[in-house]
C-alpha positions, 0 to 999 in steps of 0.5 A, a space after each residue: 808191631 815188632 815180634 818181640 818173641 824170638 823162636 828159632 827152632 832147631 829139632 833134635 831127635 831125643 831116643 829113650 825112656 823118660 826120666 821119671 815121667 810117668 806117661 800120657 803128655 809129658 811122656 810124647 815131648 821128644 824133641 830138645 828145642 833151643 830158642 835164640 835170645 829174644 830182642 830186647 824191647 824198644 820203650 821209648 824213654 822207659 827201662 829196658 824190658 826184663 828177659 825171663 827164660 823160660 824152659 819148656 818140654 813142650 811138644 812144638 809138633 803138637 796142636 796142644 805145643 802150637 798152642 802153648 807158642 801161640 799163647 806165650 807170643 800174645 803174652 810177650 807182645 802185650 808186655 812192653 817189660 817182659 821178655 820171654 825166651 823160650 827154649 823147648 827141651 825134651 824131658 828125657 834131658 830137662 833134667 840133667 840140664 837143670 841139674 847142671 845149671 843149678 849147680 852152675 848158679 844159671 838156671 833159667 828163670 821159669 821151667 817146667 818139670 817133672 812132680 819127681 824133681 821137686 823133693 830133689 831141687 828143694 834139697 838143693 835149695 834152688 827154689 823161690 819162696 812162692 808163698 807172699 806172691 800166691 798168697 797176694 793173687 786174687 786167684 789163689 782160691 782158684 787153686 786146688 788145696 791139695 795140690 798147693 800144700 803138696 808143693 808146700 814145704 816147712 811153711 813155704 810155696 816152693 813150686 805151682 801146679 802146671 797141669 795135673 795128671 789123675 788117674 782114674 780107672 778106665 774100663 771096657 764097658 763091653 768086656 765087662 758086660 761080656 763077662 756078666 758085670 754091670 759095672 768095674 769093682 770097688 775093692 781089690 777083692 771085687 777085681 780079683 774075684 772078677 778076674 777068672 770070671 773075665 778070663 773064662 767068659 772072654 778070653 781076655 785078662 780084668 785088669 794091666 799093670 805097669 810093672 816095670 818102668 817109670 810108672 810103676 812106682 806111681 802105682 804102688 805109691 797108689 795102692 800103698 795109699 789105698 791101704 794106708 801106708 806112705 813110704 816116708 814120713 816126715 818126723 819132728 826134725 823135719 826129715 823123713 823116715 819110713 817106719 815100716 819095720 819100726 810098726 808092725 801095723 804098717 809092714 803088715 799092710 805093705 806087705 798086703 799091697 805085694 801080696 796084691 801084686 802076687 794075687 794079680 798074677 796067680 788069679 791071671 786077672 792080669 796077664 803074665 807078660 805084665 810082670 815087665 810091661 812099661 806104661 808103653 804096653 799098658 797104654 797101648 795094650 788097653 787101648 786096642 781092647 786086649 784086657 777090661 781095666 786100668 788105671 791110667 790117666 787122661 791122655 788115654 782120650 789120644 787113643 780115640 783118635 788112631 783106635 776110635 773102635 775099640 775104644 769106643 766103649 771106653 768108661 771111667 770110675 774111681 780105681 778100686 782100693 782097699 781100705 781108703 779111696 786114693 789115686 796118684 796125682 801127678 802135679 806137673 810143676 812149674 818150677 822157679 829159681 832162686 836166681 829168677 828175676 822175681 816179680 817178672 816171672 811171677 807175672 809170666 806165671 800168673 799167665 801161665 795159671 790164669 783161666 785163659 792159659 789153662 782153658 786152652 791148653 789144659 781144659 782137662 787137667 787145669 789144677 783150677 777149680 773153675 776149669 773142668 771140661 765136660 767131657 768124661 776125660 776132665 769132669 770124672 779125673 778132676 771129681 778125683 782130684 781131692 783123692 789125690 796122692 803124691 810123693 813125699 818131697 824129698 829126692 826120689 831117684 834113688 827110692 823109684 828105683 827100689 820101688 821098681 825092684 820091690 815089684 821085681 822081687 815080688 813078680 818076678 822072684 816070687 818072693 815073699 811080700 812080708 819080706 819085700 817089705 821089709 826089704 823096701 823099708 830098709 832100702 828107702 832109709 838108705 836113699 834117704 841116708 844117702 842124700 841126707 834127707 833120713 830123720 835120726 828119729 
């Protein structure tokens, strides 16, 4: 049979950081790859079939990217009416190219993306409505809750979970024993109680941070929630506000969560130089076995490949908290646009989240309930799915920002945490403001 998937692979080269990742898989496709128009299908005597573009950050390098190619091929030539044009672009510039395809009314059928772009392209009111398709799947069940209502917007489905990305605390077992402990701590007090202890019985700091960078604002989000705070709320108008400085209950437990940041540094439970790490040092840092602890995600389990020794004690838990168990879930969106061909692409995404797909490409991250690996690397992150945090769904490149430079405020500047978060409060009402998204309330 005739290859009905046309995969013409040109690599460019792709250099920086990227926009809103927060690391692990999506943060190593860093190659933009442009597929040529597949063939239309020969059906003797039937309808031409439909072509779906399909935009993917795919790693075509990768044996997880030869995989996804491999799958997507079977797909294509097991439907005489489907298709599929796939485009491998790196996630350094999906975005921008969404952007400007949106705006120009070609936005490619199917795409995958970043869980930081959904508040932004539901403003823009370029998704298909999901809900009357999902909610006819016999799989829907299948489908964490959690992760469906993050998605779910005024009563409407607006996206679907791709992978998603737990995060979890990974602790050297050997540090710790080192040190005298038994186990990692349950509470931001145990772990800053730990930290000195850790540093004189060591010489190694407790804990990493990201504390500048794309992640950063994904771990904040996760001690807020730890502390029973959220950066916005969506008020009875439907618009958000955050309402920091309008209760004084919430500023005070904000500003609890800086003071965190403050106490990592002056116990030196975390070393100094992480004031500015990105998720790059945090990553590779705890990999090579330089400090005890980190919340980090799945991926890290790549790094038992080039450091299988000092990895080799690596164990996993829930992150400590304070008042409320709660960890970022990253819920890597699959995204579908208005301008879709709608029931073609619903049965490309179907595929896409079916038991098949997601057990051989995202065994450790499926957002499905009927697949977790028994690995620790998928059976302990996915225990923490129902935990899991996410940001609101409104446009976030203006609110990271601010969130980046709270973390400056207080790790760098030295600044009071009651005024950091006063400051923030303050500065995420003005995002809102600016993209129209702040409630009147």
């Amino acid at each position: 049979m005739k290859n009905k998937l046309s995969l013409i692979f040109s690599f460019v080269l792709v250099i920086g950081l990227l926009a809103g990742c927060g690391g692990g898989r999506n943060e190593t496709a860093n190659t933009s790859t442009d597929t040529g128009n597949s063939p239309a299908k020969e059906n003797a005597g039937k309808t031409e079939a439909v072509t779906l573009n399909f935009w993917s950050a795919l790693d075509p390098s990768s044996e997880e990217g030869r995989t996804i190619k491999q799958l997507v091929e079977q797909f294509d030539s097991s439907r005489e009416d489907i298709n599929i044009n796939l485009q491998v672009i790196s996630y350094d510039v999906m975005h921008d190219k969404l952007v400007a395809a949106i705006n120009a009314g070609d936005a490619p059928d199917i795409s995958w993306g970043l869980s930081e772009w959904f508040g932004e392209f539901n403003q823009f009111d370029a998704l298909m409505d999901l809900t009357d398709y999902f909610n006819s799947w016999e799989d829907k069940d299948k489908i964490y809750s959690n992760v469906i209502e993050a998605y779910t917007v005024d009563g409407k489905l607006k996206a679907l979970p791709n992978y998603l990305g737990i995060r979890a605390l990974l602790y050297h077992d050997d540090i710790l024993k080192e040190a005298g402990y038994n186990g990692p701590p349950a509470t931001w007090d145990e772990l800053l109680a730990m930290g000195p202890v850790i540093k004189e019985k060591t010489g190694k700091e407790a804990f990493g941070i990201a504390g500048s960078g794309v992640r950063s604002p994904q771990e904040l989000i996760m001690y807020l929630a730890q502390n029973d705070v959220v950066i916005a709320e969506k008020m009875s108008d439907g618009k958000y506000k955050n309402t920091w400085q309008d209760n004084p209950d919430q500023l005070a437990r904000a500003a609890e969560v800086f003071q965190f940041y403050q106490d990592l540094l002056s116990t030196k439970t975390i070393k100094s130089d992480a004031k500015t790490w990105g998720w790059e040092e945090e990553d590779q840092n705890f990999a090579l076995g330089q400090y005890a602890m980190v919340v980090d995600g799945s991926w890290m389990q790549t790094y038992e490949v080039a450091q299988p020794e000092e990895m080799a004690d690596v164990k996993i838990a829930a992150p400590m908290y304070k008042s409320t168990p709660a960890t970022f879930m990253e819920i890597a969106p699959l995204f579908i646009y208005k301008t879709a061909k709608a029931d073609a692409t619903w049965e490309f995404a179907k595929f896409l989240l079916g038991a098949e797909y997601q057990s051989a490409v995202n065994l450790n991250e499926a957002p499905r309930t009927d697949i977790i690996s028994d690995s620790p690397w998928g059976r302990d992150f996915m225990a923490l799915a129902e935990t899991g945090v996410v940001f609101p769904a409104v446009s976030l490149g203006g609110i990271t920002n601010v969130m980046q430079d709270s973390l400056a405020k207080v790790l760098l500047k030295n600044e009071q945490p009651e005024d950091v978060a006063a400051w923030l409060s303050q500065a995420i009402n003005d995002s809102l403001k600016k993209t129209g998204e702040l409630s009147a309330e």
